[in-house]
VOBA-1610 file (N, C-alpha, C; in pm, whole numbers, padded with zeros to 5 digits, always signed):
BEGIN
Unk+00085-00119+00000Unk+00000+00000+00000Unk+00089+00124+00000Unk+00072+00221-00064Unk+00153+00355-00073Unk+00109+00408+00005Unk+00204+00543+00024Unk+00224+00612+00120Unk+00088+00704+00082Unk+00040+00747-00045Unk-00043+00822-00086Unk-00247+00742-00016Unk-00201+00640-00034Unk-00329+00540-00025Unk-00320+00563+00092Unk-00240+00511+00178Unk-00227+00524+00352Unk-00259+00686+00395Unk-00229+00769+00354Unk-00298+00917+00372Unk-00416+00939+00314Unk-00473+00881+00222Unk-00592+00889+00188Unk-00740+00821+00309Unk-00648+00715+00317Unk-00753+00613+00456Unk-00747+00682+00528Unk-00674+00729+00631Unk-00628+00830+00767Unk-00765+00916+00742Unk-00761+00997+00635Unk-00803+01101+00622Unk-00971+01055+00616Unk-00986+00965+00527Unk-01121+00898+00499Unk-01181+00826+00681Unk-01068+00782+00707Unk-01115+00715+00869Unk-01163+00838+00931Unk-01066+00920+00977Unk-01076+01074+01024Unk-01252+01142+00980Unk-01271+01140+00887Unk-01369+01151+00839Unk-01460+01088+00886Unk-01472+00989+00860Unk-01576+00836+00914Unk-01624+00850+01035Unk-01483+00879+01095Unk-01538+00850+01293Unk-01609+00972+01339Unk-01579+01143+01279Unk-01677+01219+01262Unk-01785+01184+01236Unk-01792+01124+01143Unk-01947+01116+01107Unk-01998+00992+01222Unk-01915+00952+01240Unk-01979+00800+01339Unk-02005+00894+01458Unk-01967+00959+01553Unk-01986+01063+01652Unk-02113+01114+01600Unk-02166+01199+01494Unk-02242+01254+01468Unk-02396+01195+01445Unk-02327+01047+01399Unk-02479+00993+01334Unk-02511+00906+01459Unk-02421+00865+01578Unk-02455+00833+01676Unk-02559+00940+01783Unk-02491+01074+01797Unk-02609+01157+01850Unk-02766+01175+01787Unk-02706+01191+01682Unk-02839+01185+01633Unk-02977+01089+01610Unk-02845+00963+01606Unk-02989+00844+01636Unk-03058+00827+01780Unk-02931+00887+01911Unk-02981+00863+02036Unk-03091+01034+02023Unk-03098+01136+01939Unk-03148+01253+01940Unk-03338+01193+01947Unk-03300+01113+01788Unk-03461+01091+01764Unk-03530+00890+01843Unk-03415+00874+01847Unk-03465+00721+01965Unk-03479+00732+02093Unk-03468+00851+02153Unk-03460+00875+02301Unk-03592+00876+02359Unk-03606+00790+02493Unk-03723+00764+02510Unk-03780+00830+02666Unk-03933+00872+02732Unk-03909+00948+02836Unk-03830+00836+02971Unk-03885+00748+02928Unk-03755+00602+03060Unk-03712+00532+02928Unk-03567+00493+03020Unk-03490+00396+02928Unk-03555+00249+02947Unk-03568+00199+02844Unk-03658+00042+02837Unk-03575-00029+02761Unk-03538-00167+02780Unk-03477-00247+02702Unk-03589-00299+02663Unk-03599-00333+02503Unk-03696-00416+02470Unk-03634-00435+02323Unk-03715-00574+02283Unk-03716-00594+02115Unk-03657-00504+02049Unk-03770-00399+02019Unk-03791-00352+01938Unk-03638-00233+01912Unk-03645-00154+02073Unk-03484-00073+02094Unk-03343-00206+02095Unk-03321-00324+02092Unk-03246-00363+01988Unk-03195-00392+01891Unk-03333-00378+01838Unk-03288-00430+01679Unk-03269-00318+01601Unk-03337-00167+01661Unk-03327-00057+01612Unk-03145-00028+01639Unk-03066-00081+01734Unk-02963-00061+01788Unk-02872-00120+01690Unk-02932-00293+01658Unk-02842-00355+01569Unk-02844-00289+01426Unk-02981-00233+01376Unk-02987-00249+01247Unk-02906-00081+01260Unk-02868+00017+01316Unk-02795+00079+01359Unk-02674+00078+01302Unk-02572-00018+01395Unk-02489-00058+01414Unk-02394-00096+01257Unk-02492-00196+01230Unk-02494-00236+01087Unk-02454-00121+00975Unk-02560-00040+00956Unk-02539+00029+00875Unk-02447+00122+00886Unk-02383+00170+00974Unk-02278+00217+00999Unk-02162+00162+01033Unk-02118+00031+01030Unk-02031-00041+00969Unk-02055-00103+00839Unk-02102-00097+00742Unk-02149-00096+00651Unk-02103-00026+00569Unk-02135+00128+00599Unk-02097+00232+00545Unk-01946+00243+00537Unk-01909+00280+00698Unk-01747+00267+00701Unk-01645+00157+00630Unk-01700+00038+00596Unk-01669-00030+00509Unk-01655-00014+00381Unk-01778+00025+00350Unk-01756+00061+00191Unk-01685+00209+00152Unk-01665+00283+00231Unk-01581+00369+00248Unk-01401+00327+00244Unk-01364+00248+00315Unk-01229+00185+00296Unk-01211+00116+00181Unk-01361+00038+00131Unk-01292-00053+00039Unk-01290+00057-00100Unk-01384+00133-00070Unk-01346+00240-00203Unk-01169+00312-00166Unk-01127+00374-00072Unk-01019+00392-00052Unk-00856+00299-00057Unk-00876+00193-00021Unk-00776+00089-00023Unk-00842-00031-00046Unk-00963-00045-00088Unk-00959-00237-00142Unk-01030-00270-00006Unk-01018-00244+00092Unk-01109-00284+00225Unk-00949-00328+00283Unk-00905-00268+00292Unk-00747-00353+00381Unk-00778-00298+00570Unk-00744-00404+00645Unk-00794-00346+00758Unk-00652-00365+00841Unk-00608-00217+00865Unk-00510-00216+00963Unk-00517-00118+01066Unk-00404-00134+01190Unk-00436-00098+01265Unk-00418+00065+01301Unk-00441+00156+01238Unk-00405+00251+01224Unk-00566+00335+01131Unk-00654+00238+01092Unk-00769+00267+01027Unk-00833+00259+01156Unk-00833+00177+01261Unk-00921+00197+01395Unk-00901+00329+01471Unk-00722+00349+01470Unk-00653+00450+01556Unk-00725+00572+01467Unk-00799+00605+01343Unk-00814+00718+01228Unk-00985+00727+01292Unk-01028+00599+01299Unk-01162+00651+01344Unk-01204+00699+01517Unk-01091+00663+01589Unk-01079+00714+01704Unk-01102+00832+01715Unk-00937+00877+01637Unk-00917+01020+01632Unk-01042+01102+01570Unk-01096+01092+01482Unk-01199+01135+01429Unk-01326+01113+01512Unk-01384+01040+01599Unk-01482+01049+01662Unk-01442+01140+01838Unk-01339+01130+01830Unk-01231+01194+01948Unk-01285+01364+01928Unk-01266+01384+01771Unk-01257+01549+01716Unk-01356+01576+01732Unk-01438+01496+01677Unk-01606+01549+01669Unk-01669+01582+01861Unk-01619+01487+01881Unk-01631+01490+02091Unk-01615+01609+02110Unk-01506+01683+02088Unk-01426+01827+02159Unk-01448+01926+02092Unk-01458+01870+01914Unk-01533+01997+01831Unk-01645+02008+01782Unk-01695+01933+01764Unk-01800+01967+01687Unk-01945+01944+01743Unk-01931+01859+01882Unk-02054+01786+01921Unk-02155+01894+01963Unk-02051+02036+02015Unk-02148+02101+02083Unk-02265+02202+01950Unk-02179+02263+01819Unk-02221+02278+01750Unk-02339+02197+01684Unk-02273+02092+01673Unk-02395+01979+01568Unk-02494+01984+01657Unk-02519+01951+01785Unk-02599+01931+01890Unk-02692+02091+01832Unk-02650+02184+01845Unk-02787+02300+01846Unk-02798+02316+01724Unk-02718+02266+01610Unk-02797+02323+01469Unk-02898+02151+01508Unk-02882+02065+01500Unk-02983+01992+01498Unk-03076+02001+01565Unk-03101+02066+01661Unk-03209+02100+01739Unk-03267+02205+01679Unk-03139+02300+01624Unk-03249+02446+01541Unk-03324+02362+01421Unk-03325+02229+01363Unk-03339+02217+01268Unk-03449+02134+01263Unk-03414+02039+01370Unk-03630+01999+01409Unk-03699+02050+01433Unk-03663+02175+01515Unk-03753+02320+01530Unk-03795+02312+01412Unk-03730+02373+01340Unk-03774+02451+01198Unk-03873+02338+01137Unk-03768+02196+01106Unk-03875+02132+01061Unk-04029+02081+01125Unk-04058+02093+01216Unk-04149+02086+01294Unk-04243+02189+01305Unk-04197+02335+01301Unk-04255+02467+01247Unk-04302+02418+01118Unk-04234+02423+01022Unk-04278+02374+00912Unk-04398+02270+00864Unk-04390+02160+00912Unk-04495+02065+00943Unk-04620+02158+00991Unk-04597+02202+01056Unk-04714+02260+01148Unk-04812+02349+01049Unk-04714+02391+01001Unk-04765+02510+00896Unk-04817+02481+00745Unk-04777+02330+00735Unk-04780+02290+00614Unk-04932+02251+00615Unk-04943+02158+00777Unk-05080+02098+00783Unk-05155+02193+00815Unk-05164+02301+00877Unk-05268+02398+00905Unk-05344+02463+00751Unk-05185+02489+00697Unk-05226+02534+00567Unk-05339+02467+00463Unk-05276+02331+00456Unk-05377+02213+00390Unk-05525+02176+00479Unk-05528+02243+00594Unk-05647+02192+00649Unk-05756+02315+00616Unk-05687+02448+00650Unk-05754+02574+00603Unk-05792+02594+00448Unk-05692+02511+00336Unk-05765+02520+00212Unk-05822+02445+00162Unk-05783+02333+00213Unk-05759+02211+00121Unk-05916+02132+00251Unk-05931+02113+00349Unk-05998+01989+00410Unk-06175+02078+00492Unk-06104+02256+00531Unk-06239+02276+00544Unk-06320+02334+00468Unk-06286+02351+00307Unk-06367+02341+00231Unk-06454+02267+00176Unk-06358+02129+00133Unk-06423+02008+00135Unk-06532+01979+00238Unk-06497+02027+00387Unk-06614+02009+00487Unk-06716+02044+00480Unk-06709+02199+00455Unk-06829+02291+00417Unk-06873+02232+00305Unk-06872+02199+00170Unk-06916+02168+00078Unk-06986+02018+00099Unk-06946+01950+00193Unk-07039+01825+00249Unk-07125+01895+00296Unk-07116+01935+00378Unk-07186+01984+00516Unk-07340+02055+00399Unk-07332+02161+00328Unk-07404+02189+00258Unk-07453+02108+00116Unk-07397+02011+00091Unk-07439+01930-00004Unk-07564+01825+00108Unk-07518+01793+00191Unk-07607+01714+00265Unk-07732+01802+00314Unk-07736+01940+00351Unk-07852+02045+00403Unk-07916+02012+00248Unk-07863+02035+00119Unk-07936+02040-00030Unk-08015+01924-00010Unk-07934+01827-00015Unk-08004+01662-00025Unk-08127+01672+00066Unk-08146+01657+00173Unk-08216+01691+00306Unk-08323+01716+00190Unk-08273+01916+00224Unk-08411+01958+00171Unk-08488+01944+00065Unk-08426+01917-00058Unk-08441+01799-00216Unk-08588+01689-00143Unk-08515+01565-00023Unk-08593+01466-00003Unk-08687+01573+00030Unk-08672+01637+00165Unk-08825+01703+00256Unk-08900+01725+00123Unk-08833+01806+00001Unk-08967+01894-00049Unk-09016+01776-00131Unk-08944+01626-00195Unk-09009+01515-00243Unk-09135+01473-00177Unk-09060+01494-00043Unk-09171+01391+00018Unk-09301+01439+00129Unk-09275+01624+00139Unk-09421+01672+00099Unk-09534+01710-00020Unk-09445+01692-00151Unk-09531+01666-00260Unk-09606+01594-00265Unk-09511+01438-00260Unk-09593+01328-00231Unk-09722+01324-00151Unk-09715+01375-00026Unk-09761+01395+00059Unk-09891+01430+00041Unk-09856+01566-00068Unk-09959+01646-00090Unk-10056+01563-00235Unk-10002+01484-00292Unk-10060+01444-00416Unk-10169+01351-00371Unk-10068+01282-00235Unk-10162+01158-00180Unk-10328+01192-00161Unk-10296+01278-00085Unk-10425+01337-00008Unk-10448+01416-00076Unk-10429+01448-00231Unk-10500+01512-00336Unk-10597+01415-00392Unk-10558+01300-00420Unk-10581+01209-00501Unk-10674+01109-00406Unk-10670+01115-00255Unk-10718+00974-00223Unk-10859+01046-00132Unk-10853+01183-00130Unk-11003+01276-00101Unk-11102+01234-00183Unk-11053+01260-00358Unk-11219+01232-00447Unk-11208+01050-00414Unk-11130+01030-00402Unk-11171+00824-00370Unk-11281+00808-00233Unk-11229+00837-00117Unk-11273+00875-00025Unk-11424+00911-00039Unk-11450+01037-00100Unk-11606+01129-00138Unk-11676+01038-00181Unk-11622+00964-00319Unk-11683+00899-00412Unk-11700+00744-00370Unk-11591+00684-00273Unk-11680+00590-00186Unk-11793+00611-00082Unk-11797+00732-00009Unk-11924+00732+00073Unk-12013+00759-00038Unk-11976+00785-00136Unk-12133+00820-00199Unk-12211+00686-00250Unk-12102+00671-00304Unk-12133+00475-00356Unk-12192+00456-00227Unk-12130+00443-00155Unk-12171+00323+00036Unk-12316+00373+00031Unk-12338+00503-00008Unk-12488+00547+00051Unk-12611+00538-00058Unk-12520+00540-00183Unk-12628+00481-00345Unk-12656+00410-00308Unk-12544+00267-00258Unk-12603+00129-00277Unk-12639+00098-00132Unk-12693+00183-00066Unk-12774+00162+00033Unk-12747+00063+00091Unk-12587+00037+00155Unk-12529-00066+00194Unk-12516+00007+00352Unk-12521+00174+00358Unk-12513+00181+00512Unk-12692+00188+00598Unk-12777+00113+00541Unk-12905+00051+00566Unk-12862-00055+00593Unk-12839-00174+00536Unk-12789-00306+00554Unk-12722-00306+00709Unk-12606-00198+00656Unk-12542-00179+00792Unk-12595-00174+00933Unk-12695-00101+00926Unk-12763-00069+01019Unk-12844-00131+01106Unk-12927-00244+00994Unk-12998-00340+01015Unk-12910-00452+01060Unk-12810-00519+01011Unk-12752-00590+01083Unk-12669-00541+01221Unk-12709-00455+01274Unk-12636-00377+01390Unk-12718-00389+01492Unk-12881-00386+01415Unk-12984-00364+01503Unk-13030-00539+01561Unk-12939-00633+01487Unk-13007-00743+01495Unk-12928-00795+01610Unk-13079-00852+01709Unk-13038-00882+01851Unk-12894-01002+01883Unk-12908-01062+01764Unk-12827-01208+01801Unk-12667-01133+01746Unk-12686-01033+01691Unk-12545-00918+01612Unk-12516-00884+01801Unk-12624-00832+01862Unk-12608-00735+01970Unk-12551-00843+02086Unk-12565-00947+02100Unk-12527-01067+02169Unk-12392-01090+02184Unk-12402-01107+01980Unk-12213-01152+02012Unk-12153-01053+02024Unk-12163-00912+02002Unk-12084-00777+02070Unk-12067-00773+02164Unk-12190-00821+02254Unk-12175-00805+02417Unk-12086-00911+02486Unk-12129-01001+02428Unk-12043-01139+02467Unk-11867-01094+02427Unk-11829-01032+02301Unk-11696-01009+02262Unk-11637-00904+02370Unk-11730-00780+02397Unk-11712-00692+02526Unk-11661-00756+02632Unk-11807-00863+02668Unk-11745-00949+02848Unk-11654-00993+02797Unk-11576-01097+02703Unk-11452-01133+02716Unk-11347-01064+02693Unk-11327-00969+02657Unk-11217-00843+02646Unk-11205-00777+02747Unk-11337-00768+02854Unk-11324-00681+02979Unk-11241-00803+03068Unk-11301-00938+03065Unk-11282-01060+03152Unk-11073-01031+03134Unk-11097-01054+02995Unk-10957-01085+02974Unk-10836-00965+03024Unk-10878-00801+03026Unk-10818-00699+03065Unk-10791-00703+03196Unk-10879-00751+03293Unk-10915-00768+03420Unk-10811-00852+03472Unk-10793-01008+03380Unk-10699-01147+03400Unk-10540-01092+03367Unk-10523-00963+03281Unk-10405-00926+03274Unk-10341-00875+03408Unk-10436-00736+03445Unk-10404-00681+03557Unk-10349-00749+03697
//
């Protein structure tokens, strides 16, 4: 390995362990929980973690030297997560915080925005499509209403008149008047009173 390649790794490690410092705060920034809990789920988030950031740092060397692993690529990411410790952590720490702010402002503003143009219009336009419908059925179905009892008055008229042409409310009458008619009424009475009585 040349001397040029070997300053290139240093520099690429150096690099790396910065970023390993950095992408470590930041995953404990947005995984941080109000109690610490071991569970499932915060390990595998830990491993699959882990992973990808050896992963990365890997394919980082092997683009730099072929993936050669010596001991002086560990001592590069030291130093580099060492730098980021003393320099940079305190910086990165408040722009990332100014920056969920913002994005979180943002969000906020995005959905208010879409709810004010975009969802309570749509509301209102239900809201009054359903008052239309409503009143659409009501006025259907006092037409109806009104046609019924337009239409079922001359039926009505024109059956009492019939009932009283065909001198069927005579009949009526006469069988009303007939004693053995007046019997079983009375008799249907006592057992409806008997039976109201047997409820109570």
């Amino acid at each position: 390995m040349s001397l040029t390649v070997q300053f290139y790794t240093m520099i690429s490690m150096v690099a790396a362990g910065t970023w390993l410092g950095a992408s470590i705060d930041t995953y404990k920034r947005f995984a941080r929980e109000p109690r610490p809990s071991l569970s499932w789920v915060t390990v595998l988030n830990d491993f699959l973690f882990w992973l990808i950031q050896g992963l990365l740092i890997f394919y980082i060397l092997l683009k730099v030297n072929e993936g050669e692993m010596r001991f002086y690529v560990f001592l590069a990411l030291l130093c580099g997560y060492a730098a980021y410790q003393a320099l940079f952590q305190r910086p990165y720490l408040q722009i990332l915080e100014t920056s969920i702010r913002i994005s979180i402002a943002i969000f906020r503003f995005i959905r208010t925005l879409i709810i004010m143009i975009l969802i309570n219009p749509i509301k209102w336009l239900l809201k009054l499509l359903y008052s239309l419908v409503m009143m659409v059925i009501s006025l259907i179905l006092s037409i109806l209403s009104f046609l019924f009892k337009l239409f079922i008055r001359p039926i009505r008229w024109l059956g009492k008149v019939l009932y009283k042409l065909s001198r069927m409310d005579r009949l009526v009458k006469r069988i009303k008047k007939n004693k053995w008619v007046k019997k079983a009424v009375a008799f249907w009475k006592f057992i409806r009173t008997r039976g109201n009585k047997g409820d109570d």
